[in-house]
Backbone as ProteinMPNN parsed JSONL, in Angstrom:
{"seq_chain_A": "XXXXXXXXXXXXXXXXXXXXXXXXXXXXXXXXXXXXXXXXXXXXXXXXXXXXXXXXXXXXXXXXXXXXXXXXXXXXXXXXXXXXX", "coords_chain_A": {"N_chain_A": [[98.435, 85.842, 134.182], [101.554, 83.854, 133.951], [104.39, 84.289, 135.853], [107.406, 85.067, 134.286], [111.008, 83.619, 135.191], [112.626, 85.743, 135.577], [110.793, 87.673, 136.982], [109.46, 88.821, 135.452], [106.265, 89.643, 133.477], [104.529, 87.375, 131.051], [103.758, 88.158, 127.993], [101.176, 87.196, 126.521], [99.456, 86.05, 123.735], [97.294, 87.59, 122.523], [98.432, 90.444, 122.838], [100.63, 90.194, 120.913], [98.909, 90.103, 119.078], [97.392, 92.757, 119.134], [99.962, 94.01, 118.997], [100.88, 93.64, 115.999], [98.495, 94.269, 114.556], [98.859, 97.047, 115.134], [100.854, 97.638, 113.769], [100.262, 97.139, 111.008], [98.206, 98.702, 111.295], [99.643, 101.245, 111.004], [101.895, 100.82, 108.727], [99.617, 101.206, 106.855], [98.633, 103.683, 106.651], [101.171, 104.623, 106.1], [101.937, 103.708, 103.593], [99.269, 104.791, 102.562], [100.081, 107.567, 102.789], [101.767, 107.355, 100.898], [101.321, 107.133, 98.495], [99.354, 108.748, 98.112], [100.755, 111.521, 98.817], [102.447, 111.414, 96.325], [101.264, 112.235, 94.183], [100.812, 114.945, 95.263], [103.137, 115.537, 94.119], [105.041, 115.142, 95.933], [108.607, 114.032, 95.996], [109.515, 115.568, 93.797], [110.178, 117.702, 94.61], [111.369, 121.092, 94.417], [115.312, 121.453, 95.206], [115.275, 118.313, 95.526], [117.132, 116.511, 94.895], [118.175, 114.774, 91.733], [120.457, 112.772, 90.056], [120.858, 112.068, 87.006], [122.674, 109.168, 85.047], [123.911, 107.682, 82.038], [123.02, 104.288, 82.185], [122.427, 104.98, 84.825], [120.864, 105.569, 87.859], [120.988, 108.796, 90.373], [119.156, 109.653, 93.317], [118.405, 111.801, 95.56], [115.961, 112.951, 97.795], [115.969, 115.633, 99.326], [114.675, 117.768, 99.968], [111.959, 116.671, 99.73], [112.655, 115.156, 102.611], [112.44, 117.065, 104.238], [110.297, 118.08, 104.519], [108.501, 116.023, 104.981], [109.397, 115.636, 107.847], [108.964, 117.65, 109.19], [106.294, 117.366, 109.0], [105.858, 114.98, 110.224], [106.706, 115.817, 112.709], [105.197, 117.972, 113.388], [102.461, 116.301, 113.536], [103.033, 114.173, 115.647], [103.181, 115.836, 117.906], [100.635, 116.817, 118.255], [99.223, 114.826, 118.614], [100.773, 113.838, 120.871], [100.436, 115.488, 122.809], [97.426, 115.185, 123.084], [96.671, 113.054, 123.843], [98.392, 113.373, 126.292], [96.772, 114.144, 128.33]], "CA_chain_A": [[99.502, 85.292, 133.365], [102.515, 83.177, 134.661], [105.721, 85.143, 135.467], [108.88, 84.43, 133.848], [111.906, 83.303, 135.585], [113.149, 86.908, 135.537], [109.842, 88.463, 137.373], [108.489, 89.773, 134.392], [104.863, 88.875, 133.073], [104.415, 86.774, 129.897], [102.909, 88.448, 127.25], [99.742, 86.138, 125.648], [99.117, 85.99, 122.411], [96.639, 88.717, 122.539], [98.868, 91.563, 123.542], [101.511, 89.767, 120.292], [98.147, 90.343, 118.464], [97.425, 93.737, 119.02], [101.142, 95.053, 118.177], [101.067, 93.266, 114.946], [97.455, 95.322, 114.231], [99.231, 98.689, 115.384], [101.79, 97.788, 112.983], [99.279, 96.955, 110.202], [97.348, 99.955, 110.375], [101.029, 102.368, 110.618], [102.13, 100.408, 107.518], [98.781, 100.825, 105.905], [98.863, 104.456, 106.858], [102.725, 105.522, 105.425], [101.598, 103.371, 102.121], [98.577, 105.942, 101.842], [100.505, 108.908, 102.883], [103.048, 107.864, 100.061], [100.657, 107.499, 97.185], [98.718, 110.896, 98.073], [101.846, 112.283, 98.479], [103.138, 111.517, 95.056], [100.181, 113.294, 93.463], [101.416, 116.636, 95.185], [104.707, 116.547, 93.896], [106.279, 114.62, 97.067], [109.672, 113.253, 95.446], [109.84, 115.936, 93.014], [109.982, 119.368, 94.67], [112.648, 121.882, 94.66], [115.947, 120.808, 96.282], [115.38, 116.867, 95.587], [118.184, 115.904, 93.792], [118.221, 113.918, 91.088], [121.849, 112.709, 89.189], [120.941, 110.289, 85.803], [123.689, 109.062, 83.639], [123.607, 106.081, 81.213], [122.445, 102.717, 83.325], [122.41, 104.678, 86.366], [120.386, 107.275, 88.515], [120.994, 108.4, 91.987], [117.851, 110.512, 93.707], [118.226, 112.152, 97.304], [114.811, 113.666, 97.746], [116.354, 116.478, 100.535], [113.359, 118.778, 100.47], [111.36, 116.168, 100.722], [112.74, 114.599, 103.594], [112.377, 118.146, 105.451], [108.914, 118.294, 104.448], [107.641, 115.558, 105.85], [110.019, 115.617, 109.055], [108.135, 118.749, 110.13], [104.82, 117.425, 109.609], [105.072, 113.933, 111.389], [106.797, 116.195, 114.443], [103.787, 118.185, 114.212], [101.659, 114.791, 113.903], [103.267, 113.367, 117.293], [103.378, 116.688, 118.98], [99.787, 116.935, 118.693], [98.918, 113.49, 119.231], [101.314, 113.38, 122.384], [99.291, 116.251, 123.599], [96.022, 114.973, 123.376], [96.752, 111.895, 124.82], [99.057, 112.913, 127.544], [95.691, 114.38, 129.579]], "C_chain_A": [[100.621, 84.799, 134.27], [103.553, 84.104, 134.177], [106.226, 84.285, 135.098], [109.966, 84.441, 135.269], [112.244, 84.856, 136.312], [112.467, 87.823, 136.76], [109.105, 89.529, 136.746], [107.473, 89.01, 133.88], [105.391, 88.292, 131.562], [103.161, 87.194, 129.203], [102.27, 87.077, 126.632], [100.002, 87.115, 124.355], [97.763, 87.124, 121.566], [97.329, 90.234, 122.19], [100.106, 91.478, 121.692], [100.388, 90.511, 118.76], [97.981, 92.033, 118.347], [98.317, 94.733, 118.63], [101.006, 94.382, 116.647], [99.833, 94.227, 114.06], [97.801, 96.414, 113.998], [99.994, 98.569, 114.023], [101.585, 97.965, 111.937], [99.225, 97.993, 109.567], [98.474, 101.224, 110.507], [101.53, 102.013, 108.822], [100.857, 100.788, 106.564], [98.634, 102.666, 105.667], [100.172, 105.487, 105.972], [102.011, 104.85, 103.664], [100.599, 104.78, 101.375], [98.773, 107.389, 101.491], [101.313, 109.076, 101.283], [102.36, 107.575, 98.836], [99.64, 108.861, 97.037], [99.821, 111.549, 97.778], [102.597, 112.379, 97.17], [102.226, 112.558, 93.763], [100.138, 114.49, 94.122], [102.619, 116.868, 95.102], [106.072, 116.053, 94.431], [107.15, 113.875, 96.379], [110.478, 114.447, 94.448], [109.77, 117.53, 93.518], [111.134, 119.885, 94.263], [113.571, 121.575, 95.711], [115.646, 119.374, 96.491], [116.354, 116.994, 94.653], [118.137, 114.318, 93.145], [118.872, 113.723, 89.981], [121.609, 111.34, 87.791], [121.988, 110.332, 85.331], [123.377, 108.305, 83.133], [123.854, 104.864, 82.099], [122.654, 103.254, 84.648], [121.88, 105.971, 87.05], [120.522, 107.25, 90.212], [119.355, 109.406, 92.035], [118.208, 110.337, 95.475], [117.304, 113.3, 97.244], [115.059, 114.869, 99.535], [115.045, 117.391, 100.779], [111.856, 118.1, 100.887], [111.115, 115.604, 101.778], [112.612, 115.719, 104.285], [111.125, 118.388, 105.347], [108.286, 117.38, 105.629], [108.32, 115.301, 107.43], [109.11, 116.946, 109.533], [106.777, 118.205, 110.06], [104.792, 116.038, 110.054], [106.146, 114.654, 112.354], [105.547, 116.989, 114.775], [102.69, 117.468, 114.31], [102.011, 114.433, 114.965], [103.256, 114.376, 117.756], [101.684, 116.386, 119.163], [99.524, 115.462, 118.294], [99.486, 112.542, 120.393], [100.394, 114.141, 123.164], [98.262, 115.974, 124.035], [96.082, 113.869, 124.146], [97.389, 111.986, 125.903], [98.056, 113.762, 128.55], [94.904, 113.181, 129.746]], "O_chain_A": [[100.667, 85.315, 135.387], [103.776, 84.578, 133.064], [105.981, 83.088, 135.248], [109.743, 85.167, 136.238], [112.092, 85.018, 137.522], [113.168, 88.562, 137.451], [108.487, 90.53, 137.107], [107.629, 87.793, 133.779], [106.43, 88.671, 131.021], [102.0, 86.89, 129.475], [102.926, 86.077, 126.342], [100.458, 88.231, 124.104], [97.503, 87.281, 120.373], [96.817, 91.029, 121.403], [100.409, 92.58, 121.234], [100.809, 91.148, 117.795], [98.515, 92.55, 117.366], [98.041, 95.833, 118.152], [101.139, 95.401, 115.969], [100.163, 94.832, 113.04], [97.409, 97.023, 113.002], [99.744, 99.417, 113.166], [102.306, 98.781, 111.363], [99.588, 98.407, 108.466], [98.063, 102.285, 110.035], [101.492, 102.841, 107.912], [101.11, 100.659, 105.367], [98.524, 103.017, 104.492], [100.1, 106.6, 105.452], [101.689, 105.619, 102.758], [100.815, 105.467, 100.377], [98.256, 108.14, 100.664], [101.5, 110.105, 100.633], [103.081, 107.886, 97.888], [99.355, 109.63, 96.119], [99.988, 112.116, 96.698], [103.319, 113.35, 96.943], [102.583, 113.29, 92.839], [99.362, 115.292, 93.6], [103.26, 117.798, 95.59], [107.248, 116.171, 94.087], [106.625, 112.836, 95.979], [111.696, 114.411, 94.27], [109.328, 118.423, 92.796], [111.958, 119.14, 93.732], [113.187, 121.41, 96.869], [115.723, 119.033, 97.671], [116.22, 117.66, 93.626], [118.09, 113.21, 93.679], [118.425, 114.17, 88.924], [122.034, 110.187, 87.707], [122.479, 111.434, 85.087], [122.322, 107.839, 83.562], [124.938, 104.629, 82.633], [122.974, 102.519, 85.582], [122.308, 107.113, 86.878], [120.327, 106.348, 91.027], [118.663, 109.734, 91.072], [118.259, 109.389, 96.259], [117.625, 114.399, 96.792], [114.384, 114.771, 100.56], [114.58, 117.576, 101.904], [111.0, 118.461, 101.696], [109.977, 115.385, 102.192], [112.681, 115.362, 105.461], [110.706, 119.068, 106.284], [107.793, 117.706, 106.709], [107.58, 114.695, 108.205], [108.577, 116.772, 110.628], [106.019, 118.503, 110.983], [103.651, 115.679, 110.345], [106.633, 113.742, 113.022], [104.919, 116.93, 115.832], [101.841, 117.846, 115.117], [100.989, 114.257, 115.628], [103.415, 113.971, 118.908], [101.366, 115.744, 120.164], [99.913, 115.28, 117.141], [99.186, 111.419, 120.797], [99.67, 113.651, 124.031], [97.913, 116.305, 125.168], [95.44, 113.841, 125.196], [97.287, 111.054, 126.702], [98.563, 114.074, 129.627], [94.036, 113.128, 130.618]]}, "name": "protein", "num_of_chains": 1, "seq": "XXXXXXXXXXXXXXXXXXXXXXXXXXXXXXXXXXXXXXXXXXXXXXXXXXXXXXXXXXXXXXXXXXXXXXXXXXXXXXXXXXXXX"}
């Protein structure tokens, strides 16, 4: 590949290709997590708050944001692991 000006390589259209894939199958990934997840509950546990009044609802799903914060750190812990041998 021809450097840039700078002395950095020029990514091809390959390399533009393959992040757009990664990105794909992450996006295609959280979509599936978040329709499984709604069929156990995810949105609606204990500790989600949820304020209706007339024409207007808030929703801060707090328990579930601590849910799944522990299990994608233990998703990247063990998937830094395995890959960093």
């Amino acid at each position: 590949m021809a450097g840039a000006p700078n002395g950095r390589k020029v990514q091809g259209m390959g390399d533009v290709g393959r992040v757009i894939l990664i990105l794909g199958a992450v996006l295609l990934l959280v979509g599936a997590a978040l329709v499984i997840g709604e069929k156990f509950g995810l949105g609606r546990l204990p500790g989600d708050l949820v304020i209706e009044r007339k024409g207007w609802r808030i929703s801060a799903p707090i328990a579930t944001s601590i849910v799944l914060s522990l299990v994608l750190t233990l998703l990247a812990n063990l998937f830094f692991r395995f890959f960093r041998r």
